[in-house]
BAPASE-610712 format. One line per field, with one value per atom (N, C-alpha, C): residue number from 1; residue in three letters; x negated, y negated, z; atom name. Coordinates in Angstrom, 1 decimal, padded with zeros to 4 digits. Layout:
BEGIN
nr c(NUM_...)
rest c(Ala_...)
x c(X_...)
y c(Y_...)
z c(Z_...)
atom c(CA_...)
***
This chain:
BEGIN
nr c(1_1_1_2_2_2_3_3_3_4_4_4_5_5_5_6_6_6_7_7_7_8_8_8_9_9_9_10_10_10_11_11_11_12_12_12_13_13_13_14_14_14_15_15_15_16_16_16_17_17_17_18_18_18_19_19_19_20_20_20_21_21_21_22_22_22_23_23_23_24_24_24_25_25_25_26_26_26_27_27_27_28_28_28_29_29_29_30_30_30_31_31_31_32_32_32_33_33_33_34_34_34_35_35_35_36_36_36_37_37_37_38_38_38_39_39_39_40_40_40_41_41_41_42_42_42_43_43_43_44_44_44_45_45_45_46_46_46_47_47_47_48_48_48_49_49_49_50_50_50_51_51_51_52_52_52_53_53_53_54_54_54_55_55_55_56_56_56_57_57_57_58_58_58_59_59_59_60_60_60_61_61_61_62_62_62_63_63_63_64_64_64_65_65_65_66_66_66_67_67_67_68_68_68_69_69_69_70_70_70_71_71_71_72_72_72_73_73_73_74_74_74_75_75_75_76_76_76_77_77_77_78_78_78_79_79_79_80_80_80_81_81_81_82_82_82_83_83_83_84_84_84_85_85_85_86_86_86_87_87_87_88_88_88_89_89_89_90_90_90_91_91_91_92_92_92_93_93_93_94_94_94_95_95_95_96_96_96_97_97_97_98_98_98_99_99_99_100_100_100_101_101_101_102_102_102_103_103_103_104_104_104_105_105_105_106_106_106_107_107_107_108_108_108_109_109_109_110_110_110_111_111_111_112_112_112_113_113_113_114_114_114_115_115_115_116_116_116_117_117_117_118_118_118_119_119_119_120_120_120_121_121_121_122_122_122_123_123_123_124_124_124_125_125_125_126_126_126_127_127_127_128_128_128_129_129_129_130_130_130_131_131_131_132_132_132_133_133_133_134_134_134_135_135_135_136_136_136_137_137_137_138_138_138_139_139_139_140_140_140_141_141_141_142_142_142_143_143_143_144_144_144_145_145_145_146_146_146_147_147_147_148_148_148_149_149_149_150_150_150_151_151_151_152_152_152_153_153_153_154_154_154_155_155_155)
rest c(Unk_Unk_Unk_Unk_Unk_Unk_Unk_Unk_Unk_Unk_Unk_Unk_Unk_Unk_Unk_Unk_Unk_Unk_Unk_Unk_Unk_Unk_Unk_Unk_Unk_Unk_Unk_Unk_Unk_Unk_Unk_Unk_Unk_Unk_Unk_Unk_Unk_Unk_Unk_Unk_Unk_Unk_Unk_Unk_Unk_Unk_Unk_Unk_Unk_Unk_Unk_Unk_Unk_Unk_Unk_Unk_Unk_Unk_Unk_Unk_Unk_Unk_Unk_Unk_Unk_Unk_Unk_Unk_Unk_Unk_Unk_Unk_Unk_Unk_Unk_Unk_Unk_Unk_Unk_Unk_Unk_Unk_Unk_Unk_Unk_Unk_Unk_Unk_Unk_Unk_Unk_Unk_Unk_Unk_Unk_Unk_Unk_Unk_Unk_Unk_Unk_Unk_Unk_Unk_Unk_Unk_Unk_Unk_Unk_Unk_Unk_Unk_Unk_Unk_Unk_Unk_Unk_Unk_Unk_Unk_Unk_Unk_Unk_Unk_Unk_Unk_Unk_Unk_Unk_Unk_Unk_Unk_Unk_Unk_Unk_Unk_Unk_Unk_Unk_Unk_Unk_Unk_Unk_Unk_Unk_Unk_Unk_Unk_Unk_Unk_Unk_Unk_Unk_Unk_Unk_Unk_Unk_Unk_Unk_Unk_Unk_Unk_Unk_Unk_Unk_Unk_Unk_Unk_Unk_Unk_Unk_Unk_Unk_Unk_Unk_Unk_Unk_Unk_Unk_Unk_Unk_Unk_Unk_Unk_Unk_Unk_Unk_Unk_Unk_Unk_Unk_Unk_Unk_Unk_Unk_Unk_Unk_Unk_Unk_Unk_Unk_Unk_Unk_Unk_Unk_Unk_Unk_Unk_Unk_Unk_Unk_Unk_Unk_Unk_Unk_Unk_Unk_Unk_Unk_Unk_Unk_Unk_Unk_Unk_Unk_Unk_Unk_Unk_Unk_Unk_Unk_Unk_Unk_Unk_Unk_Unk_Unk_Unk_Unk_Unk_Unk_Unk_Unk_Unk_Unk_Unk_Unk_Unk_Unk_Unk_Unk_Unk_Unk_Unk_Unk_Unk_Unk_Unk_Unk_Unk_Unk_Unk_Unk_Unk_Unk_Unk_Unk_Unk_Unk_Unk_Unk_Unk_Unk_Unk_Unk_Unk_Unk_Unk_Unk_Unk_Unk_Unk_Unk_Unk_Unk_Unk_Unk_Unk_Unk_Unk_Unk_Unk_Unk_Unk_Unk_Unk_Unk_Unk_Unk_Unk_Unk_Unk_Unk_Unk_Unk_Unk_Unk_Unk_Unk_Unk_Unk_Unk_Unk_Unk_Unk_Unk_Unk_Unk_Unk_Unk_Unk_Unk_Unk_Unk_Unk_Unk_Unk_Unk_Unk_Unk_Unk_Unk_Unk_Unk_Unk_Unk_Unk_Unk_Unk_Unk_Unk_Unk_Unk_Unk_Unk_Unk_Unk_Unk_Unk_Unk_Unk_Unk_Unk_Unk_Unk_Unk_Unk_Unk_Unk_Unk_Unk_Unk_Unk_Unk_Unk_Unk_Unk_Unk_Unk_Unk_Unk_Unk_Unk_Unk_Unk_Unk_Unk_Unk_Unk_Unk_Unk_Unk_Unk_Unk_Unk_Unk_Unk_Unk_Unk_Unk_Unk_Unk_Unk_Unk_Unk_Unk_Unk_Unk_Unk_Unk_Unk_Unk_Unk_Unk_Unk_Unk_Unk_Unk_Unk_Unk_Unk_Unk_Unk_Unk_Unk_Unk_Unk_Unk_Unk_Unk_Unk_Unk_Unk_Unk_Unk_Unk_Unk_Unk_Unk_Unk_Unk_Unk_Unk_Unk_Unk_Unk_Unk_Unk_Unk_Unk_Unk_Unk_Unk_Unk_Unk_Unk_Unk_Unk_Unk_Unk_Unk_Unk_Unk_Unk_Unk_Unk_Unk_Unk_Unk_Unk_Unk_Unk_Unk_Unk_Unk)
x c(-113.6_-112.1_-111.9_-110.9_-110.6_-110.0_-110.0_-109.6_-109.2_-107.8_-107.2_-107.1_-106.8_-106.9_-108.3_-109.2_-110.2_-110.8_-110.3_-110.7_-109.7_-108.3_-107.5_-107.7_-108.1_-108.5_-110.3_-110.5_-111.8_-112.3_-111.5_-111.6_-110.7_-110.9_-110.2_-110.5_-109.1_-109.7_-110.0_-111.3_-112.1_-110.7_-109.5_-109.2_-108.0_-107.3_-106.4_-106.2_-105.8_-106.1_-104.8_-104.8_-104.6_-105.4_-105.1_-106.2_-106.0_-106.9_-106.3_-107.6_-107.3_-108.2_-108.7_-108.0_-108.5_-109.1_-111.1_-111.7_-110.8_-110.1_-109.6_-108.3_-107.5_-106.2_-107.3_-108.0_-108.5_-109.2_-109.9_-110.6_-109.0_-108.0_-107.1_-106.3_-106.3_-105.6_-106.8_-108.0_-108.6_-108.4_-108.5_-108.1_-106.7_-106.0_-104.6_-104.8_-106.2_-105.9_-106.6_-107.3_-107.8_-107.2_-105.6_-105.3_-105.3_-106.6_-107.3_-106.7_-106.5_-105.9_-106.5_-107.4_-108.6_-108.3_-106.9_-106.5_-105.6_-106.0_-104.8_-104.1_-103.3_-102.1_-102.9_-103.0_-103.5_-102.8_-101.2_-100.2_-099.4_-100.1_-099.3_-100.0_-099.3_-100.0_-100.3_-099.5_-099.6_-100.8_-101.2_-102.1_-101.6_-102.9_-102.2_-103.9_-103.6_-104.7_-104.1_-103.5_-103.1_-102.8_-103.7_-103.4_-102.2_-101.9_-100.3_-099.4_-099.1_-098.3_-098.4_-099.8_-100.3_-099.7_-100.1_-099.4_-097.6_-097.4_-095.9_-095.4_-095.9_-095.5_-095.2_-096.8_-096.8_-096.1_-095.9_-094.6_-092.9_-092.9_-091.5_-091.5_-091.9_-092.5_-092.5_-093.6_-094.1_-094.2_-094.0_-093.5_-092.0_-091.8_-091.0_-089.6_-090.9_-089.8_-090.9_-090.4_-091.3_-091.3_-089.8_-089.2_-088.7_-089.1_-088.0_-088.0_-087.3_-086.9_-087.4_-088.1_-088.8_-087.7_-087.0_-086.0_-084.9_-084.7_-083.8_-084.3_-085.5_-086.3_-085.3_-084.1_-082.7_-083.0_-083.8_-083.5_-084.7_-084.4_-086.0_-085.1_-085.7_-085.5_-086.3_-086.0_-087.2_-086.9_-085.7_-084.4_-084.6_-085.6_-085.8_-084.1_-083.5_-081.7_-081.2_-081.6_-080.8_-081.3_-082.8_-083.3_-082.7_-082.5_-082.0_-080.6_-079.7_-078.4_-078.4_-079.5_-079.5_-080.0_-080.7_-081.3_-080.4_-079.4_-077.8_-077.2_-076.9_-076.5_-076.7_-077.9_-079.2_-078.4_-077.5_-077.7_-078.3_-079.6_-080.7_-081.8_-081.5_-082.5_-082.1_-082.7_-082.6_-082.4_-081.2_-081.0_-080.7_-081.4_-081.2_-080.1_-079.8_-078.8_-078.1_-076.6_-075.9_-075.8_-075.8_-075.3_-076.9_-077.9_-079.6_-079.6_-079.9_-080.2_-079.7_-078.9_-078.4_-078.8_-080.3_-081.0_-082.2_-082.6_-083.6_-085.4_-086.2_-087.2_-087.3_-087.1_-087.5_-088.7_-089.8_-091.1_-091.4_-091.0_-091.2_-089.8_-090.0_-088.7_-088.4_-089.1_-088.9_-087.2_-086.4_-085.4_-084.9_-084.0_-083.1_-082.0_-081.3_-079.7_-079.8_-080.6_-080.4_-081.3_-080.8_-081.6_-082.9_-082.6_-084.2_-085.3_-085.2_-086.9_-086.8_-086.2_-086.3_-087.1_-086.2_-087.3_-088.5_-088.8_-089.9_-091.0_-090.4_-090.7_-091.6_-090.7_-090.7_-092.0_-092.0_-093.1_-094.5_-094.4_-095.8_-096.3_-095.1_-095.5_-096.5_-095.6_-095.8_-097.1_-097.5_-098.7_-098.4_-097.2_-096.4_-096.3_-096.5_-096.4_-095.3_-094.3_-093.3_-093.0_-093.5_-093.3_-094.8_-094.4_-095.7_-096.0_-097.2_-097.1_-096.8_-096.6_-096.0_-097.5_-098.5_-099.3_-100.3_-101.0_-102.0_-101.7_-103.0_-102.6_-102.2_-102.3_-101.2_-100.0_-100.4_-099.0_-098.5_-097.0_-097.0_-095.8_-095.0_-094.3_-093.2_-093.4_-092.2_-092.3_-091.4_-090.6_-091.4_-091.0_-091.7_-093.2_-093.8_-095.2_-095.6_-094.8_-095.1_-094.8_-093.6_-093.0_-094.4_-094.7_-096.2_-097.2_-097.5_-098.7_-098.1_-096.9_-097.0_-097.1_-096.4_-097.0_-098.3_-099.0_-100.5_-101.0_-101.0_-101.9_-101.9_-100.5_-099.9_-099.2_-099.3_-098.7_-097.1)
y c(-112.3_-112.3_-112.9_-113.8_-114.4_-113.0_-113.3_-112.0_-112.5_-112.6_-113.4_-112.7_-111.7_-110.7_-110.2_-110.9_-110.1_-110.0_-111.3_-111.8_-111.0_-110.2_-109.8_-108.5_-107.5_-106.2_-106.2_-104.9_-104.3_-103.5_-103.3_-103.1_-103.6_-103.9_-105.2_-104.1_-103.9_-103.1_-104.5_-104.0_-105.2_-105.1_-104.8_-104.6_-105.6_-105.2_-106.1_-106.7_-107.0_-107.7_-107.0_-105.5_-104.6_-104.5_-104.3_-104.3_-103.3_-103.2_-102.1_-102.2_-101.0_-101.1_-099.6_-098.5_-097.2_-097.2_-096.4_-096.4_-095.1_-093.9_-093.0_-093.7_-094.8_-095.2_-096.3_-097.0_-097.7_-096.9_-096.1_-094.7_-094.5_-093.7_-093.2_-094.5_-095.5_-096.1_-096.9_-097.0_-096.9_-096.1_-094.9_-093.3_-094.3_-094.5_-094.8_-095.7_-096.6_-097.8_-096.7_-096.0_-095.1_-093.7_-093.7_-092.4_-091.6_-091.2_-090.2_-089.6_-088.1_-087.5_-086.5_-086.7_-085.5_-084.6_-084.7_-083.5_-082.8_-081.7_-080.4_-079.6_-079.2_-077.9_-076.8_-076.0_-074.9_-074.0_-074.4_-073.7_-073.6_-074.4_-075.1_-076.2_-076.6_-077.8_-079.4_-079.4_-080.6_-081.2_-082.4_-083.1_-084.9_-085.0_-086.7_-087.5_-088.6_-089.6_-089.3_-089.3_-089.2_-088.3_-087.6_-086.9_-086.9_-087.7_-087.5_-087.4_-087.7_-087.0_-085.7_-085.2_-083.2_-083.1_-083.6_-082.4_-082.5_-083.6_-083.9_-082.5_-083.0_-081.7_-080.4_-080.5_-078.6_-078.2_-079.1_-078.7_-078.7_-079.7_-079.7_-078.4_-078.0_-076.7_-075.5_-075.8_-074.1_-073.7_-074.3_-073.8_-073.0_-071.7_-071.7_-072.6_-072.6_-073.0_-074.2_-075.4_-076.4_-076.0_-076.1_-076.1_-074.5_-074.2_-072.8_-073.1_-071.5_-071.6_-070.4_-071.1_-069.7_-069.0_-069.3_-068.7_-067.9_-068.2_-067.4_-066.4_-067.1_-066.6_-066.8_-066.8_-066.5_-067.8_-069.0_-070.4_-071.0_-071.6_-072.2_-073.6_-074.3_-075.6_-076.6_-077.2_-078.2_-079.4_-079.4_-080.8_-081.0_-082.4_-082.2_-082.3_-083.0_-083.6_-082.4_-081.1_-079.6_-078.9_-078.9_-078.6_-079.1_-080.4_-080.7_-080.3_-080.5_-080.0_-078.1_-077.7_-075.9_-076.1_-077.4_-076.9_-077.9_-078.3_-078.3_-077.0_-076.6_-074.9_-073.6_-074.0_-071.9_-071.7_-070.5_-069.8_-068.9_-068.8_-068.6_-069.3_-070.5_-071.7_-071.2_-071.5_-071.9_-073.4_-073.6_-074.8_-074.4_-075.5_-075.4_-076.2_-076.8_-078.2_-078.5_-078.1_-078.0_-079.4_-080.7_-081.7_-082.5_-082.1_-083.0_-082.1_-081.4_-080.7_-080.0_-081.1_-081.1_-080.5_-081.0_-080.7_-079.9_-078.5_-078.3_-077.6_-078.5_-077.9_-076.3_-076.4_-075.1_-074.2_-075.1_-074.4_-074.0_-074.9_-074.8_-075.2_-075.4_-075.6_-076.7_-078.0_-079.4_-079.4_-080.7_-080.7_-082.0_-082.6_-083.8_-084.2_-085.2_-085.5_-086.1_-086.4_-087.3_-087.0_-087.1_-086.5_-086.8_-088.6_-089.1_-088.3_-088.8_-088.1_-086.6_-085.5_-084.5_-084.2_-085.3_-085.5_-085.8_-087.1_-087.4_-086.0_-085.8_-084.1_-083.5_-082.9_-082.2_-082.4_-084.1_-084.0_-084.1_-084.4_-084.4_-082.5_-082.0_-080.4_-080.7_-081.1_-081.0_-081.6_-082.2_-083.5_-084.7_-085.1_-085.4_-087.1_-088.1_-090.0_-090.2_-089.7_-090.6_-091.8_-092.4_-093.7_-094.6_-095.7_-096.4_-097.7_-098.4_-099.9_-100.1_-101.0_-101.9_-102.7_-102.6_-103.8_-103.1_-101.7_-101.2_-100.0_-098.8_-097.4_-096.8_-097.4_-097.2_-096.4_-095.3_-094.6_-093.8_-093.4_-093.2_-092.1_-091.5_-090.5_-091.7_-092.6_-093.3_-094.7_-095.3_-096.3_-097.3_-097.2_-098.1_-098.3_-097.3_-097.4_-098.2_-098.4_-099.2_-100.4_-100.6_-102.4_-102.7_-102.2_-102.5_-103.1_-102.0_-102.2_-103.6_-103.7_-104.5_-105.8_-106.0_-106.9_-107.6_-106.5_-106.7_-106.6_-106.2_-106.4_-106.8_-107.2_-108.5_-109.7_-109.9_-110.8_-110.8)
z c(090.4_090.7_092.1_092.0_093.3_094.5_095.1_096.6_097.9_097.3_098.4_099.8_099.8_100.9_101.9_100.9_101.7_103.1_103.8_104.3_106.0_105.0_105.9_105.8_105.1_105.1_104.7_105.3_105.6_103.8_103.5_101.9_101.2_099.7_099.0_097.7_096.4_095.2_094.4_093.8_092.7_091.6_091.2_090.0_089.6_091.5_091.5_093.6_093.6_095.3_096.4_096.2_096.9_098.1_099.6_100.4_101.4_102.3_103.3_104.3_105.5_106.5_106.0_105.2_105.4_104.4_104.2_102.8_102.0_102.1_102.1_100.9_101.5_100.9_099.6_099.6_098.8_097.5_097.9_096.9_096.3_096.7_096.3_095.3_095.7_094.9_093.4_094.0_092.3_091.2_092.0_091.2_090.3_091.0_090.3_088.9_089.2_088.1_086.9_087.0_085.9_085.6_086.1_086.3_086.4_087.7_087.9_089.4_089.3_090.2_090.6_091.4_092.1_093.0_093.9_094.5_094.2_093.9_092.8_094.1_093.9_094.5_093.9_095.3_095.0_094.8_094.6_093.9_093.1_092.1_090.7_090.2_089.1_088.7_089.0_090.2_090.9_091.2_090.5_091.0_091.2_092.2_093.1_093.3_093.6_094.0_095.2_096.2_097.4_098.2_099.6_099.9_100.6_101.5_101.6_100.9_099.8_098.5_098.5_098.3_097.8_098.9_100.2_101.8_101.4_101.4_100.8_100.0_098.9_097.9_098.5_099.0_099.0_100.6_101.5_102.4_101.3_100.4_100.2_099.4_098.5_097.1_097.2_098.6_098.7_100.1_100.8_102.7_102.6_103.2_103.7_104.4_105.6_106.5_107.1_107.2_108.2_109.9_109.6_111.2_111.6_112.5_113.1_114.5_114.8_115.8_117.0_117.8_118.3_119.2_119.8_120.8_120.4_119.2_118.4_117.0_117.0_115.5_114.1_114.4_113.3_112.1_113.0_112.2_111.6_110.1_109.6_108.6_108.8_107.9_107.5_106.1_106.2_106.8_107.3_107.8_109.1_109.8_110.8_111.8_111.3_111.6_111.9_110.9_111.3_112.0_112.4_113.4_114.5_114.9_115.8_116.5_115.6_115.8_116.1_115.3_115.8_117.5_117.6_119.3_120.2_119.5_120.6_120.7_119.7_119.6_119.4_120.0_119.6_121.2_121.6_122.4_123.3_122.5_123.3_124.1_123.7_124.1_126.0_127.0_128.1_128.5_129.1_129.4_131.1_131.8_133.2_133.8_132.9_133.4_132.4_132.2_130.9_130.5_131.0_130.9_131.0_131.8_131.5_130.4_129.6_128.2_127.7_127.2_125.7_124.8_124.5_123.7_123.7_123.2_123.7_123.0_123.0_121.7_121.5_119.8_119.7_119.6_120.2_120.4_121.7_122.8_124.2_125.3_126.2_127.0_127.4_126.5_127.1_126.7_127.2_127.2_128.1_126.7_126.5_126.4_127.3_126.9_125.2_124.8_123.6_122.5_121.2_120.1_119.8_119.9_119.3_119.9_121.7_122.2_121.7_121.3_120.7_119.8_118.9_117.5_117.6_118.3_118.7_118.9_120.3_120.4_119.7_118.9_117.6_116.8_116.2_115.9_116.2_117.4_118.2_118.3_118.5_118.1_116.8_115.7_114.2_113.9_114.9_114.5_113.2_113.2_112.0_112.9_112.1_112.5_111.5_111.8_110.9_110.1_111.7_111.5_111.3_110.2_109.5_109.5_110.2_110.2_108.3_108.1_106.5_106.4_107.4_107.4_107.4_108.2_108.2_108.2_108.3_108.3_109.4_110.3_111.7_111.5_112.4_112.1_113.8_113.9_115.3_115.3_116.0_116.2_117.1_117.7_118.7_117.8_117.9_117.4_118.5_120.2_120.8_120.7_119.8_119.9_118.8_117.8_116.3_116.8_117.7_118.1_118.8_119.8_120.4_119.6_118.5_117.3_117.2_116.0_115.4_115.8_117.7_118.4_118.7_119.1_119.5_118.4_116.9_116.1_115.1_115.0_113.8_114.3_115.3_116.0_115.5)
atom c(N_CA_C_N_CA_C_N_CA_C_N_CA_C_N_CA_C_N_CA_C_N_CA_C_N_CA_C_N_CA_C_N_CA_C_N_CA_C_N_CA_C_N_CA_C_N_CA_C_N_CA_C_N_CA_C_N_CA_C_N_CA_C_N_CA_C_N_CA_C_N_CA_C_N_CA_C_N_CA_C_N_CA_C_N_CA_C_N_CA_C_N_CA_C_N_CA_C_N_CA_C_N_CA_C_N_CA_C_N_CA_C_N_CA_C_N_CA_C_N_CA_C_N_CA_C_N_CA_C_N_CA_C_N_CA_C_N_CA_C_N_CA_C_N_CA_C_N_CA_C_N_CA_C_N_CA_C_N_CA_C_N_CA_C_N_CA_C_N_CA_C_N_CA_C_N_CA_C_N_CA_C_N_CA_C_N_CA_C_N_CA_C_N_CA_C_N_CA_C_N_CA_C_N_CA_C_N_CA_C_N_CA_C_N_CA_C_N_CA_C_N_CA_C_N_CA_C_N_CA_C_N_CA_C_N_CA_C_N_CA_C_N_CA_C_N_CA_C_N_CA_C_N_CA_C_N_CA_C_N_CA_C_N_CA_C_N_CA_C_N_CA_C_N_CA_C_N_CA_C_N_CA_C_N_CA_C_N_CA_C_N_CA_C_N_CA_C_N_CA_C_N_CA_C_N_CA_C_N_CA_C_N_CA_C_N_CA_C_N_CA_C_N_CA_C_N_CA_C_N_CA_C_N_CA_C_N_CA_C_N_CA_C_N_CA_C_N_CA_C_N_CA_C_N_CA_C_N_CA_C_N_CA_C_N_CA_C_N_CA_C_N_CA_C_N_CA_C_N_CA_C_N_CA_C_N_CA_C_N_CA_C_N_CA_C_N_CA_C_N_CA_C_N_CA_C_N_CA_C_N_CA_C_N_CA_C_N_CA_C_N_CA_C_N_CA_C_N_CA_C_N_CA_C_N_CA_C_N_CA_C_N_CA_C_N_CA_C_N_CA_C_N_CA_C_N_CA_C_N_CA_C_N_CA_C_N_CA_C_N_CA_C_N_CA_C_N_CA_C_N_CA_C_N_CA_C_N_CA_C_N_CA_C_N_CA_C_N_CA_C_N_CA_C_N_CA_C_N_CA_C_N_CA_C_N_CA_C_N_CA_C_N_CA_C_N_CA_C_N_CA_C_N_CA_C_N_CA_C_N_CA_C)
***
């Protein structure tokens, strides 16, 4: 089989000319051509070739709460947007500077005039990359850190 890609990724599937840099996403997507789904939900019957799917799932399924709120304890969401807007308006949050923080995390006492670095925030708590190179398995929590990537490593 010709393999046009191979030459641009580190693994190439023999089946069809899918490619990538991660052995993890290439394994996962063979599974796919044979419809085989080797990681089960240990809370139902969900099964996936992909583990970020199963983490997917079983935060959307069977978590509670993703997000809360430690300063008030009152608040839990899976909505990172309504988290945010609760930590404009938890009156328990400490704000030192009504007008420097606006906004303020509900794990610790960092604090922002403006949403995004919140979010950001937020998921660096979460250990959560939002955000996804289109080109490799590159992944990042800031917007300026992907423009970077995709400069320096895609030209």
């Amino acid at each position: 089989m010709d393999r046009p890609h191979s030459y641009k990724f580190k693994y190439v599937c023999n089946i069809c000319d899918h490619g990538t840099y991660d052995q993890r996403i290439i394994k996962a997507h063979i599974f796919k051509h044979f419809g085989e789904k080797p990681l089960k939900c240990p809370h139902c019957s969900y099964a996936s070739s992909y583990r970020s799917h199963l983490i997917a799932h079983v935060r959307s399924k069977h978590l509670k709460h993703i997000y809360s709120c430690t300063h008030c304890t009152a608040f839990g969401t899976h909505d990172i947007d309504s988290l945010v807007e609760h930590c404009r308006t938890c009156p328990y949050m400490k704000r030192p500077h009504e007008y420097k923080f606006k906004y303020v995390c509900p794990l610790c006492d960092y604090g922002t005039y403006d949403a995004r670095p919140l979010k950001a925030h937020i998921f660096k708590h979460a250990g959560a990359k939002p955000l996804k190179c289109s080109l490799c398995p590159f992944a990042t929590t800031y917007q300026s850190s992907l423009v970077s990537h995709m400069r320096t490593k895609h030209g």
